[in-house]
Structures are given as structure tokens and as C-alpha cells.
C-alpha positions in Angstrom: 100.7 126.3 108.5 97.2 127.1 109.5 95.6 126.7 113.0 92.1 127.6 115.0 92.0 128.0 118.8 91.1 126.3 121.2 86.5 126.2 121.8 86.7 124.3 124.9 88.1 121.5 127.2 90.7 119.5 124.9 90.8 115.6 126.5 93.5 114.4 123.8 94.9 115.2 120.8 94.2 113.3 117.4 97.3 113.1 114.9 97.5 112.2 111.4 101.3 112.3 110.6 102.2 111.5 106.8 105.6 111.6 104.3 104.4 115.4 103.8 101.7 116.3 105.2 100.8 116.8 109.8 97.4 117.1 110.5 96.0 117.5 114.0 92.1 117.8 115.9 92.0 118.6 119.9 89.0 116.3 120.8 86.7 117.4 123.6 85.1 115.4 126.5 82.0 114.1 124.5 84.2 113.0 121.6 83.7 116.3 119.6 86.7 118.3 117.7 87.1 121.7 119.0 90.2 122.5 117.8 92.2 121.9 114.6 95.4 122.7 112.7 97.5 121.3 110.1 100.9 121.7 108.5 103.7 121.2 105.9 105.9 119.5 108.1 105.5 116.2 107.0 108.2 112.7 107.8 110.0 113.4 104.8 111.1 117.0 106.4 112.1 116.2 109.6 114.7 114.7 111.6 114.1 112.8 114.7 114.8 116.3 116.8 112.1 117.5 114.8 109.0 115.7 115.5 108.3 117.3 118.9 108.6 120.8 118.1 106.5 120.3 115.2 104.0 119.1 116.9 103.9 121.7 119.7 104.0 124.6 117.0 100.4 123.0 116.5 99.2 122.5 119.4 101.0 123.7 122.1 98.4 126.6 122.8 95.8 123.4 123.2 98.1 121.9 125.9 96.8 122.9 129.6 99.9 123.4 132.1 98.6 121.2 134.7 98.5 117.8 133.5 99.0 115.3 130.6 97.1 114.8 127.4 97.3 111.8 125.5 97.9 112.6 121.6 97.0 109.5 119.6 99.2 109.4 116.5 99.2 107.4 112.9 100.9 107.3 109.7 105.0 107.6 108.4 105.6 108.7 111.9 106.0 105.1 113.1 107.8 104.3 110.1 111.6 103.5 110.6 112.6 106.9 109.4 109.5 108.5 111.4 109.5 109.6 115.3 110.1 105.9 116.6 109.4 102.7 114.5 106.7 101.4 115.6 106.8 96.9 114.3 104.0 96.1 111.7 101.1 93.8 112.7 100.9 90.9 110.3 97.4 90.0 108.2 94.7 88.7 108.9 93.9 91.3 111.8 92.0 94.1 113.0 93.3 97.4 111.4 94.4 98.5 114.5 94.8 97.5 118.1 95.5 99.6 121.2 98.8 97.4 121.6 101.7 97.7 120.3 102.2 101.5 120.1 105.2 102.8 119.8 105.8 105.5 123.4 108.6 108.6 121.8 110.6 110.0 125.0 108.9 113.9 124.6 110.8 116.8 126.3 107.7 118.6 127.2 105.9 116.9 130.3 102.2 117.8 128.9 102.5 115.2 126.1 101.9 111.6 126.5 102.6 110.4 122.9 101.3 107.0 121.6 102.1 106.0 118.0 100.0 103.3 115.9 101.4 100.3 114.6 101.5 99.9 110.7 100.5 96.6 109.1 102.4 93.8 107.2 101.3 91.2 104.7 104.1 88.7 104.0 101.6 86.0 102.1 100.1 86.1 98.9 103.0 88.9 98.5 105.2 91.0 101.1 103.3 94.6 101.0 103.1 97.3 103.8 100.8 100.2 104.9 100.7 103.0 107.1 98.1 105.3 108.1 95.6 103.1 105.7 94.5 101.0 108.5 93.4 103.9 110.6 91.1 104.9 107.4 90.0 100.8 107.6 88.9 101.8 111.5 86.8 104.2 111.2 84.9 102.5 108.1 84.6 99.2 110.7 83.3 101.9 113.0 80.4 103.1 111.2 79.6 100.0 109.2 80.9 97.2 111.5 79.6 94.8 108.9 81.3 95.6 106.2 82.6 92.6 103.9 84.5 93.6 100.4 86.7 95.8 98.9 88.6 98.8 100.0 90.2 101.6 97.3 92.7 103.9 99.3 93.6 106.2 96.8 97.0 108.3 97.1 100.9 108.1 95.8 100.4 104.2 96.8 97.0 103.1 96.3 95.8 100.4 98.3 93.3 97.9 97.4 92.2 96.1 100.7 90.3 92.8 101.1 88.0 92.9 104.4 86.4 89.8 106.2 84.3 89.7 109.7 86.3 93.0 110.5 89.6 92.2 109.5 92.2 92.8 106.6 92.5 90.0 105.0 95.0 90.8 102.4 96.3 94.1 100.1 98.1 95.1 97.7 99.4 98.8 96.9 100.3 99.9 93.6 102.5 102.8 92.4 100.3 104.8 90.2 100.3 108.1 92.0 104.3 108.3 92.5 104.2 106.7 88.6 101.7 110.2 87.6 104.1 112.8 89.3 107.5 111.1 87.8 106.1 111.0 84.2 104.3 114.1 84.5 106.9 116.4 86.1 110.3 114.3 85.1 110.0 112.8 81.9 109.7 113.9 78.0 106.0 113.4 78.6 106.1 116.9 80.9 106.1 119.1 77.4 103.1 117.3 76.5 100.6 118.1 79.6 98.9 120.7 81.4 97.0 121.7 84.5 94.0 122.5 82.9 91.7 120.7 80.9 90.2 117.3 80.8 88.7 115.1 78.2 86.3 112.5 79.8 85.7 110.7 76.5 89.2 110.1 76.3 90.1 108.9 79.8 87.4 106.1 79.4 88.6 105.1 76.6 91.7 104.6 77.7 90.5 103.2 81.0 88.9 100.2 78.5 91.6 99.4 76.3 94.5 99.6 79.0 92.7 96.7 81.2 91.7 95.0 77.8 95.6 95.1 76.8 97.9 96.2 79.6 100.9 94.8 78.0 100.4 98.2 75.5 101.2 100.8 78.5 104.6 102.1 77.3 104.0 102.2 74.0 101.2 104.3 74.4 102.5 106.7 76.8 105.2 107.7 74.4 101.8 108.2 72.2 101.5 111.0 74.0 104.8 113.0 73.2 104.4 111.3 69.5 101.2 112.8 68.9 101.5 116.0 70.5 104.8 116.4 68.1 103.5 115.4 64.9 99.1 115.6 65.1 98.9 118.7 67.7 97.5 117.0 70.3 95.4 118.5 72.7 96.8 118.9 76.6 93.8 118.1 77.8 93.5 114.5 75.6 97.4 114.4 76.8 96.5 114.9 80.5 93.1 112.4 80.6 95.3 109.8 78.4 98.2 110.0 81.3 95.8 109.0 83.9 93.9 106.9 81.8 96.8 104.9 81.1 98.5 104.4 84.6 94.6 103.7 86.6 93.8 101.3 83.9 97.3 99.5 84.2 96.3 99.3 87.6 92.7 98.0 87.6 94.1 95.2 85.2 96.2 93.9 87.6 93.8 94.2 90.3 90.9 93.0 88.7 90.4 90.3 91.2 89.7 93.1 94.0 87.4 94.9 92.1 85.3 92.6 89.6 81.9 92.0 90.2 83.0 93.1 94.1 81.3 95.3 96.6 84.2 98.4 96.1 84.0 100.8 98.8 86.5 104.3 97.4 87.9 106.3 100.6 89.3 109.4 99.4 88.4 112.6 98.2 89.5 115.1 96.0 90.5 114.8 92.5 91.7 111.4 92.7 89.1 109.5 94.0 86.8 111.0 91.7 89.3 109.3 88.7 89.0 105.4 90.6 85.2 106.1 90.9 84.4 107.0 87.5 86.9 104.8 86.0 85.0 101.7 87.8 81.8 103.2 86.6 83.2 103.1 83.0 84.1 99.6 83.7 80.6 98.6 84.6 81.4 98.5 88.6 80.2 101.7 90.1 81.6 102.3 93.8 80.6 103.4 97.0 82.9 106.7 98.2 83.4 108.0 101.4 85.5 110.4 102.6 88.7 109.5 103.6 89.7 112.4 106.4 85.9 111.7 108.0 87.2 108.2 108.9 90.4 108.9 109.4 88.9 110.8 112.0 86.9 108.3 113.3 89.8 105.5 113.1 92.1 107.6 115.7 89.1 107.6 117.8 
């Protein structure tokens, strides 16, 4: 794990708490971050004995001895296999409200713990987030007027419908969890690399996987076929993969993204795949960064 100290007066603590992943900022009187730290000691890893103590390894040297501090808290920590299961909020509604929360019991008396509520949509079709609505926060926060589409790219991608401030509906897709399990687990892993890219390739594939979805699995196997018998290239192998699963996707979520105002929030490497995949489709996005108003969500 990594940490800073401590710059100045810490007010409350902001907490980003995923499957694998703890990140936390100590936020100072005017709103400002002057501390952060982050970890590997994700939901999946822990017990429900472990939560405190992996949040204190963070941030116990923010705590002062003399009083409380609020630590503000989203993501899988809520979730029923998280700190304390927090109850979704059901669609249409704001992404997040200041009730309910779920309240941990906390061992040490310098931490007032307050976990965000997750959302549920159980019409057009049952789907779940976590964590994603915070993100949908701090967009509302800078651009309160925002009406269209939101991309949350990750494991489970979200595509979110927003109107006069609220989520409207969702729907998350696979495609992430799909890439590792083919990649690392399947016959396709002998195929692939981690370096190399062929752009030309990924677009194609991006075009004629929305055109005719129903072809996915045959032409994933394409990949081990070819690599066998016509020496294909791992980096034709590794755009085709992704070219493949995002385009599966985008066909089925065509209706969130066609001739749509498409905002991306992510960053990294797989935001960058969404946004130029959508510009190969003729639908070029707006991206933001996804930590930046994760940020801003928790405040």
C-alpha cells in the first residue's frame, strides 16, 4: 500500500471502497485533499473483522485523538458481503442521498463511519450498481444540467440514462469480467499478448460485431484458428478480443448510445477503447475522468 502524510487540518475522510481495490483522501476545512492513500485490500479480501483495521492502516495517522471524524464511504463495502449492507435505492432517483447510510459499529472511538447506499432498477430489467452513482454525483455536481448518456467503464460497464438530475434507467454489461476469463482462462490465452495493438483491426471488428452480433463466438475461436494455421499476429489477436466483446456490447446497447449525447467516465486504457470505438461508429464522446468525480461525488 502506499500513503502521504498528513499537510494540514483533516475535517473527514473520503472513501472509495471496491471488490479490490481501497482508496482514501483526508479532506481539509475549505474542501481541499491534503492527505491521500490507497491500498490492495479490496471487499473481496476481507472479512467483516477486516474492514476497520484496513481502514485505520490508511489513515489512522490522519485521525486526531481528541474527537470524531466523519469518513464518508462508497462502493462493494455496502454490498451484502461488504462492511454492512447498506438497501439499494430504487430508479428514478438522485444518485445519491444523505439518507439511508448504512452506520458499521467501529472499535476505534475517532471514527464515525457512514456508508452510501447502492442503487436498484427492477423495471425495464432488474440491474444493480455500486459505487457508479457516486461517479453520477460528482458529474451532476459540475454540470447540474446534464441530460444523456453515461459510459462507466470497468469489469461491469454501466450505461446510464440521466434526466433533470436523476437516473433514469441502466444497464451493466459483462464485458470486462468476459476480457479477463477469455483472455487468462480459456484456449484463447495462447493466442494473446500484453503488447501490441492493431487499431485497424479493432475498428473493424468494432463495425462488423454491431453489424452482426449473432457472429461473436464463432469469431473468437477465429482467433486460436488463425493464430494455429495463418500465424496470426498477437497484436491483431489482442485488438480482435476487444474488438469483439465492446462491439457485442454496443450492439446491445445501441439505444443508449445512438445519435445520443455520451458522456465516458473512466480513464486509463479502457476508456480510451469505449471512446474510440464510438468514434469509429460515428458517435464521438465526451470523457472525463472518473476518480475526479468520484471525488467530487463523496463530497
Amino acid at each position: 500500500w502506499q500513503w502521504s502524510f498528513c499537510l494540514g487540518n483533516i475535517t473527514w475522510v473520503a472513501v472509495d471502497w471496491g471488490t479490490s481495490n481501497l482508496r482514501v483522501w483526508g479532506i481539509g476545512c475549505h474542501g481541499e485533499v491534503v492527505a491521500e492513500a490507497s491500498s490492495g485490500k479490496g471487499m473481496a479480501r476481507l472479512d467483516r473483522a477486516g474492514f476497520e483495521p484496513a481502514l485505520l492502516e490508511l489513515v489512522g495517522n490522519w485521525l486526531p485523538s481528541d474527537r470524531q471524524i466523519p469518513v464518508i464511504a462508497c462502493g462493494m463495502i455496502g454490498a451484502r458481503q461488504g462492511w454492512i449492507e447498506v438497501p439499494y435505492r430504487r430508479t428514478p432517483c438522485k444518485p445519491v442521498l444523505v439518507e439511508p447510510v448504512g452506520r458499521p459499529d467501529t472499535i476505534d472511538p475517532r471514527l464515525k463511519v457512514m456508508v452510501l447506499a447502492g442503487i436498484k432498477q427492477i423495471d425495464p430489467a432488474p440491474d444493480v450498481m455500486r459505487g457508479e452513482e457516486t461517479q453520477i454525483a460528482g458529474v451532476l455536481s459540475q454540470n447540474p444540467r446534464f441530460e444523456g448518456v453515461l459510459c462507466l467503464p470497468g469489469t461491469h460497464t454501466k450505461w446510464v440514462w440521466i434526466n433533470a438530475g436523476e437516473i433514469v434507467r441502466f444497464r451493466t454489461f459483462m464485458t470486462g469480467e468476459l476480457f479477463g476469463l477469455l483472455s487468462l482462462h480459456s484456449v484463447l490465452r495462447h493466442s494473446l499478448s500484453n503488447a501490441g495493438w492493431d487499431e485497424i483491426e479493432f475498428a473493424n471488428d468494432i463495425r462488423s460485431t454491431v453489424t452482426e452480433p449473432a457472429n461473436l463466438a464463432g469469431r473468437l475461436f477465429s482467433i486460436r484458428a488463425e493464430a494455429l494455421v495463418s500465424s496470426l499476429d498477437a497484436s491483431t489477436a489482442n485488438a480482435r478480443l476487444s474488438g469483439l466483446l465492446i462491439g457485442a456490447e454496443l450492439a446491445a446497447a445501441k439505444a443508449y448510445w445512438l445519435n445520443q449525447n455520451v458522456t465516458i467516465v473512466g480513464n486509463g486504457p479502457q476508456s480510451g477503447l469505449y471512446a474510440a470505438a464510438l468514434r469509429t461508429l460515428g458517435q464521438p464522446p465526451d470523457v472525463i475522468d472518473a476518480s475526479h468525480v468520484k471525488l467530487a461525488g463523496l463530497k
